[in-house]
C-alpha positions, -999 to 999 in steps of 0.1 A, spaced: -262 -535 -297 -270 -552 -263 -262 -522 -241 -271 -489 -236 -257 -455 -221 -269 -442 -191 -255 -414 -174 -255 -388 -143 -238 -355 -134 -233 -335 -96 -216 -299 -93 -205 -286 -58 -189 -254 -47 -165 -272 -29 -153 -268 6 -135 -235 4 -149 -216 -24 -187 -192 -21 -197 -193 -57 -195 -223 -82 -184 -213 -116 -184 -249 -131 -215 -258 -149 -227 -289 -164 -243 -302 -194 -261 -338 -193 -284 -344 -220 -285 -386 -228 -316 -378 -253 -290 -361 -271 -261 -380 -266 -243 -351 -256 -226 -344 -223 -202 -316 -210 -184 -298 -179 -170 -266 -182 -151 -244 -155 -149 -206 -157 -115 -196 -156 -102 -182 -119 -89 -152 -113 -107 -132 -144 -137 -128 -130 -173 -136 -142 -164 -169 -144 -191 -183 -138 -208 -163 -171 -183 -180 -195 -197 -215 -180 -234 -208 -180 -230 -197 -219 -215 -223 -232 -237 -249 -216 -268 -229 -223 -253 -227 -263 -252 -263 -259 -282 -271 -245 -305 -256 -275 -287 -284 -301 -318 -297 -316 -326 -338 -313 -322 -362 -343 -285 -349 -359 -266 -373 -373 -232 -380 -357 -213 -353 -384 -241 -327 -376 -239 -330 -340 -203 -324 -342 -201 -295 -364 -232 -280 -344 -208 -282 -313 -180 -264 -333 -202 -235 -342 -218 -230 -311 -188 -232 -293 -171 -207 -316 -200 -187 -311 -197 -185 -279 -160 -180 -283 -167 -148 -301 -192 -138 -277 -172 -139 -243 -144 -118 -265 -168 -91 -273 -178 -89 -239 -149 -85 -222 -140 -62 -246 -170 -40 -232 -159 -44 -194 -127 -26 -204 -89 -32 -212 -71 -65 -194 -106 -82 -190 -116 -120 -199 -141 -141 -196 -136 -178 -204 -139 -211 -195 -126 -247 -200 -141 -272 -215 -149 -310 -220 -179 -323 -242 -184 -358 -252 -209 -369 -280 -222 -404 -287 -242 -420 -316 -242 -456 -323 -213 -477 -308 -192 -444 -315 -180 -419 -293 -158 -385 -293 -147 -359 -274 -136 -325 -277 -119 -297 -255 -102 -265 -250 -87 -262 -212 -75 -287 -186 -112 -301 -178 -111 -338 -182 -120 -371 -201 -117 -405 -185 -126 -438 -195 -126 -466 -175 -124 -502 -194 -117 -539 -178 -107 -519 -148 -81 -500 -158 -86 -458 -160 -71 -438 -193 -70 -404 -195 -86 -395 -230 -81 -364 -230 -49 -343 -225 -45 -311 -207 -37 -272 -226 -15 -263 -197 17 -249 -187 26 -275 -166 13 -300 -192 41 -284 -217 64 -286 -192 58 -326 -188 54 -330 -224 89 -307 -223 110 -334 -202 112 -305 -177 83 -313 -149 73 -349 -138 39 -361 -139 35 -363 -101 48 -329 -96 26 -315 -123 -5 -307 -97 16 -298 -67 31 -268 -93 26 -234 -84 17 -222 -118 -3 -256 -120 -36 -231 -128 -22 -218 -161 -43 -233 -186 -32 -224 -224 -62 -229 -240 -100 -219 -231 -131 -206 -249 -132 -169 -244 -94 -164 -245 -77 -142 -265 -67 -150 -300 -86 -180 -319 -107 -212 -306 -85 -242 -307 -102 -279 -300 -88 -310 -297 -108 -338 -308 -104 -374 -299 -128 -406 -308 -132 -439 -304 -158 -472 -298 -177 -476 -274 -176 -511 -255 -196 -529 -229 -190 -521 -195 -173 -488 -203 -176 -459 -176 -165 -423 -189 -162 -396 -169 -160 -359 -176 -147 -333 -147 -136 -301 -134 -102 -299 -122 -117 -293 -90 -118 -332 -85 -87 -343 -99 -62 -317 -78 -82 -331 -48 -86 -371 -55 -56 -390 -72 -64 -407 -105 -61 -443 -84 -89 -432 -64 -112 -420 -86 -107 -452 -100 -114 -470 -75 -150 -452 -67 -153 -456 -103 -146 -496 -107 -164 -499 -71 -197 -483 -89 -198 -450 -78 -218 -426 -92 -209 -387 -102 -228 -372 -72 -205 -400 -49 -176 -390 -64 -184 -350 -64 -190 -356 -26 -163 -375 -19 -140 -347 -28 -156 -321 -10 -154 -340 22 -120 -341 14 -116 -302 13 -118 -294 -25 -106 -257 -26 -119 -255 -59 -155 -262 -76 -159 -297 -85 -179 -311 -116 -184 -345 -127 -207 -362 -156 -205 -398 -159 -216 -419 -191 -222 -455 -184 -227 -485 -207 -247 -508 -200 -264 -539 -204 
């Protein structure tokens, strides 16, 4: 390989919101990178975050790619587990999750997996993909025929996410992989940037060589009214 990855992460509160309940994971020795956003509304978000980066974090160095996956499977199901008997204690009603986005690397391999409607991108030759896909009402109702995909973050149940770790029921992951190529810029995020920044524009910072902390910023000057996250994997030469 004639490239290598090299990568950087910013959180914010935002412009509206007193506590940030996103937290971050970026760990290049590793090859192992995540955001994850405690869910609004149940309270104690910001616990659901903190756990499963700090369950990430502890992954020991030198895995093979098969190991590092499965070791993110079982911590995040342990975590999973966790969150459910706590809110159990707190009483009847209560949750504590959070979304999720983690991306692995090992060789010129990549993958990514997630519960929630944090976000993969990848930008290659210019042009921005979404690699991941969202576990959210208004995602079903797109995927349904019934919602457009320019109306989907303008929705007013557009906060409904379907999956998370810590929700009721079991842990369900997506998984997605792929190669990695020269020139590639992924980035990872809360959906406190993309409800504030439109996909063209964060792919324009990105193609212009902005960096997460740029882009993080960016957004809060334009008003975010929710945390925003970003980790960004580049390769390069």
């Amino acid at each position: 390989m004639t490239w290598r990855l090299a990568s950087h992460a910013a959180t914010h509160a935002g412009a509206v919101r007193p506590r940030n309940e996103d937290a971050l994971l970026d760990r290049p020795d590793l090859g192992l990178w995540a955001v994850a956003d405690g869910a609004g509304g149940h309270g104690a978000g910001d616990v659901a975050s903190a756990a499963i980066i700090a369950a990430l974090q502890v992954i020991p160095p030198g895995l093979s790619a098969a190991e590092l996956l499965a070791q993110v499977r079982l911590r995040l199901g342990a975590v999973h587990a966790e969150l459910q008997e706590e809110a159990a204690r707190r009483g009847p009603g209560r949750i504590l999750a959070s979304t999720v986005v983690v991306m692995l690397s090992r060789g010129e391999h990549f993958a990514m997996l997630w519960a929630g409607d944090s976000r993969g991108y990848l930008l290659r030759q210019g042009m921005l993909s979404r690699v991941t896909r969202d576990h959210s009402l208004v995602q079903e109702l797109v995927d349904q025929g019934t919602l457009r995909e320019e109306e989907a973050e303008s929705h007013p149940q557009a906060n409904v996410i379907t999956r998370a770790v810590g929700a009721q029921g079991e842990l369900e992951l997506d998984k997605i992989s792929g190669r990695i190529a020269a020139g590639d810029r992924f980035l990872l995020c809360t959906d406190g940037l993309f409800k504030t920044m439109a996909e063209a524009e964060i792919t324009a910072m990105l193609a212009g060589g902005a960096d997460a902390a740029a882009i993080v910023t960016e957004a809060v000057g334009r008003g975010a009214r929710d945390n925003v996250s970003a980790v960004g994997v580049d390769c390069v030469a």
